[in-house]
Each structure stands twice: as C-alpha cells, then as structure tokens.
DOTI-998090 format. One record per residue (C-alpha): residue number from 1; x, y, z. Coordinates in steps of 0.001 Angstrom, whole numbers. Example, Ala and Ser with C-alpha at 12.3 -4.5 7.8 and 13.67 -1.06 7.14 Angstrom:
2
R     i      east     north        up
R     1     12300     -4500      7800
R     2     13670     -1060      7140
END
This chain:
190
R     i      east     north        up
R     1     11847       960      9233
R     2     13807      4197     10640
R     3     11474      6959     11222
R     4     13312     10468     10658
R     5     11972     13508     12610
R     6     13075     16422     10648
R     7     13508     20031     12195
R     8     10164     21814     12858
R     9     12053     24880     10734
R    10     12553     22487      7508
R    11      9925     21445      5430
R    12      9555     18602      3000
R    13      7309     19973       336
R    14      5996     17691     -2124
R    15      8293     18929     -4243
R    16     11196     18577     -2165
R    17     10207     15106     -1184
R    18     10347     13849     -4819
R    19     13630     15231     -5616
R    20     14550     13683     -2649
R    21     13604     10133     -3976
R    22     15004     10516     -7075
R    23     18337     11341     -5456
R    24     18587      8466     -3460
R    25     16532      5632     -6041
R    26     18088      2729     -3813
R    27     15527      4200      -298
R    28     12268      3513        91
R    29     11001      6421      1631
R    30      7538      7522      3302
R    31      6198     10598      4261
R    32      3690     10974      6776
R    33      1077     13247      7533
R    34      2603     15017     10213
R    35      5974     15481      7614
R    36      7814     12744      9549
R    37     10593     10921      6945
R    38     10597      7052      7096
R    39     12864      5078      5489
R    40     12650      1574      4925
R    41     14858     -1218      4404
R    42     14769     -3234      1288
R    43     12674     -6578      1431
R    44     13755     -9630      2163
R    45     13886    -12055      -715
R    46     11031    -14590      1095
R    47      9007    -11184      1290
R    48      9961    -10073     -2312
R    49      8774    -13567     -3563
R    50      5508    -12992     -1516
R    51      4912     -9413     -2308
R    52      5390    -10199     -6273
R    53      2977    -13532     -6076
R    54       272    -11403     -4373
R    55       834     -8153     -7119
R    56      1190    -10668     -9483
R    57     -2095    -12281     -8749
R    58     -3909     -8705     -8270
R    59     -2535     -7517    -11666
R    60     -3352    -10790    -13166
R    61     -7026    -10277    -11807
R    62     -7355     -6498    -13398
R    63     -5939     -7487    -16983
R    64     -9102     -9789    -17501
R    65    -11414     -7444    -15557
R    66    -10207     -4116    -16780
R    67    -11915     -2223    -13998
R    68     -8747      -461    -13207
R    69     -4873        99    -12614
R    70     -2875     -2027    -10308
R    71       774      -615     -8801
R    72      3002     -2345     -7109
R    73      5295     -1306     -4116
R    74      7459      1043     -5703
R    75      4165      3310     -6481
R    76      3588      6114     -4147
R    77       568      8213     -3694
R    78      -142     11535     -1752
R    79     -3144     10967       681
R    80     -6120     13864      1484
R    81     -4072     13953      4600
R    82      -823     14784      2980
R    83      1268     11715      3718
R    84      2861     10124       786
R    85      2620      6103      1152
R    86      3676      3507     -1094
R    87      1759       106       -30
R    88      2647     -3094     -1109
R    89       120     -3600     -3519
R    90     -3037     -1141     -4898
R    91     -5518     -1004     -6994
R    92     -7619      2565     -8038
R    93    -11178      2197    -10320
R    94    -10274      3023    -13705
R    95    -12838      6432    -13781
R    96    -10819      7507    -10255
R    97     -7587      7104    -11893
R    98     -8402      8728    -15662
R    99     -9430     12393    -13498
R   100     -6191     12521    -12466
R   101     -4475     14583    -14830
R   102     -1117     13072    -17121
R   103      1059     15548    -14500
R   104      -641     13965    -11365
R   105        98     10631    -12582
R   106      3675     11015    -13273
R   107      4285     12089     -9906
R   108      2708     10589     -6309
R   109      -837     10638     -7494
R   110     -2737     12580     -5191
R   111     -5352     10040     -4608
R   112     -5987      7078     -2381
R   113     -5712      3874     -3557
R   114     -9674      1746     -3756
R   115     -7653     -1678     -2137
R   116     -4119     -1402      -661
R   117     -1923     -4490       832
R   118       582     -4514      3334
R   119      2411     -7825      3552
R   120      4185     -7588      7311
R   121      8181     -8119      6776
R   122     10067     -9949      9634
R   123     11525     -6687     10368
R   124      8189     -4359     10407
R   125      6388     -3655     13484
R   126      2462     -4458     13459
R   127      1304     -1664     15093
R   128      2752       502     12528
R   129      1428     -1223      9764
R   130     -2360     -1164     11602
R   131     -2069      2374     11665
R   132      -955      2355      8433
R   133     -4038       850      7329
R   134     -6148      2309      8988
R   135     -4995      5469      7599
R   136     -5434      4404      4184
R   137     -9192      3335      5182
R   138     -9087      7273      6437
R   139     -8584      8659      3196
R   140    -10714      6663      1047
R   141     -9541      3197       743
R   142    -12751       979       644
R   143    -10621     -2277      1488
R   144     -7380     -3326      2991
R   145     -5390     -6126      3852
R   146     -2648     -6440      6312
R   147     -1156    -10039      5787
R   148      1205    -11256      8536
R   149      2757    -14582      7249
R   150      4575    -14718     10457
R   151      1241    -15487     12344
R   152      -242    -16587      9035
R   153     -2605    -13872      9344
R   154     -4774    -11282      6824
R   155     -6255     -8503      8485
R   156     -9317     -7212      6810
R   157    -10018     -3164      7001
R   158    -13528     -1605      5804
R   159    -14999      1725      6097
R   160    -16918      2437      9373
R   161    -16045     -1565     10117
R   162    -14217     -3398     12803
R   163    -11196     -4691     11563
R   164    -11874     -8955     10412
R   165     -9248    -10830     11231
R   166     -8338    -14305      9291
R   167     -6153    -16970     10858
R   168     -4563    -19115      7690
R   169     -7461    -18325      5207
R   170     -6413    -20654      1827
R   171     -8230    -17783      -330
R   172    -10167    -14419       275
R   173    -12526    -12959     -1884
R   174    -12042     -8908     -2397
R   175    -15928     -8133     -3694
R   176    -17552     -6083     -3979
R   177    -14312     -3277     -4015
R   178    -12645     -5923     -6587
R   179    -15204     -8064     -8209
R   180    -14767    -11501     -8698
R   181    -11548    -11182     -7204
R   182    -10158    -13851     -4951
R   183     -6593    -13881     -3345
R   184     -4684    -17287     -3306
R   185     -2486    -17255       -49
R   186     -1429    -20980      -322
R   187      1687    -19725     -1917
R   188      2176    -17665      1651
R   189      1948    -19752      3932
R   190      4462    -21958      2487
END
C-alpha cells in the first residue's frame, strides 16, 4: 500500500476521483478522509483464494437470506466522512441500499457498508487496517472483521465496543448484524 499525499492546492473531487479509477482500471485506489490517495497492490493469489472463499461464503449466506446486497473488493463506497474505501468484503440491509438512488449506486455509493471485512495481505500493515476499521465502525458499520491469517487471527469491531479479538476461531457467527450467519475460516487457516 503506497499512500500518495497530493498538493494542498489540488483537489480530488468525487468526481475527479472516479475518472481517475476508470483511467487506470488495473489500481486499486483509496481515498481517505483527509483527500490522501492510496494505492494498493494487487493481491496475492493465497489472499485472492481467501478473499473469494470468505465473499463467496457471505454472498452464499445473503442469496438464501435475502436481507441484503453483498460486494466484493472491487466495490467502493463514499463514507459520511468523505473517504472512499473499498473493503474486502460488505454487506448493506436491503431497505439501506434501495434509498440510494439508481445514480448513487452506479457510482461509490455514498453509504457505509452494515458488515465490512478486511482480510490482512502479507504486504499490509495492521495498524492501517485497525484504523481502517475502526473508521468504518465510525461511519455506521455495525460489525467488522479484520482477519489476519498470518497470526491466524479475526478481529471483531462493534459500535461503542472494545475491539474482540479471536485466536484461530474454526467459525464465527455474524448475528444479530447478519442473522444466522456463520463464517467458516477452516479454509484460512490452511
């Protein structure tokens, strides 16, 4: 992850920051709320295969629940704080998403995700990513998990809670934000 400052003079509009993703498809970019850039490098392929079996698993979950939409990690939204964040994994209540209008949608939804994951790539830095999630919980996210499969760690964020953390958990459940839920991380920890 390569943070950019840009020059206090230029500003990255919303606008400007989506033009600026479509130009270059191959980044992943970031914006945070103080208008830093960050790019980030493409995942690993052990991540990649982690990342999709955890989506995979959370989109699997909301097709028999229907309580809602499920992105994956190329999905970015734009926070009440103004930063524009794609996490691994989210998941918005269906009546949340369906006030956003058709225009919203199409672009970074300006809404915070209900549940976003992080999974922690060899190359990410785990302070960043707690900030990260905490920020998330700042704007409205009722749950998050940071998983570290490094440390074989998940990372549990609440509202107005202390951050829970899980050494080597086989499953997690994600009520009452996603009921009935429960996250499989055998496949993680290899």
């Amino acid at each position: 992850m390569i943070a950019l400052n840009l020059h206090p003079a230029l500003t990255l509009t919303d606008e400007a920051f989506e033009q600026l993703c479509r130009s270059n498809p191959n980044l992943r970019l970031e914006r945070t709320a103080q208008g830093e850039l960050i790019a980030m490098a493409p995942a690993g392929s052990e991540s990649g295969r982690q990342n999709l079996s955890l989506s995979a698993q959370l989109w699997y979950w909301n097709q028999q629940a229907k309580l809602g939409v499920t992105f994956d990690s190329s999905a970015g939204f734009t926070l009440p704080n103004g930063a524009i964040r794609s996490p691994d994994a989210a998941w918005i209540e269906k009546t949340r998403w369906e006030r956003l209008s058709s225009e919203q949608r199409r672009k970074f939804a300006p809404i915070c995700p209900d549940f976003v994951l992080e999974l922690k790539s060899p190359s990410d830095e785990l302070s960043t990513l707690q900030a990260k999630l905490q920020e998330y919980i700042d704007n409205g996210a009722q749950l998050g998990w940071l998983i570290d499969p490094e440390l074989q760690q998940v990372h549990v964020y609440h509202p107005g809670q202390t951050v829970q953390v899980y050494s080597r958990p086989d499953t997690l459940p994600g009520d009452p934000v996603l009921p009935n839920f429960v996250m499989d991380f055998t496949l993680i920890w290899g």
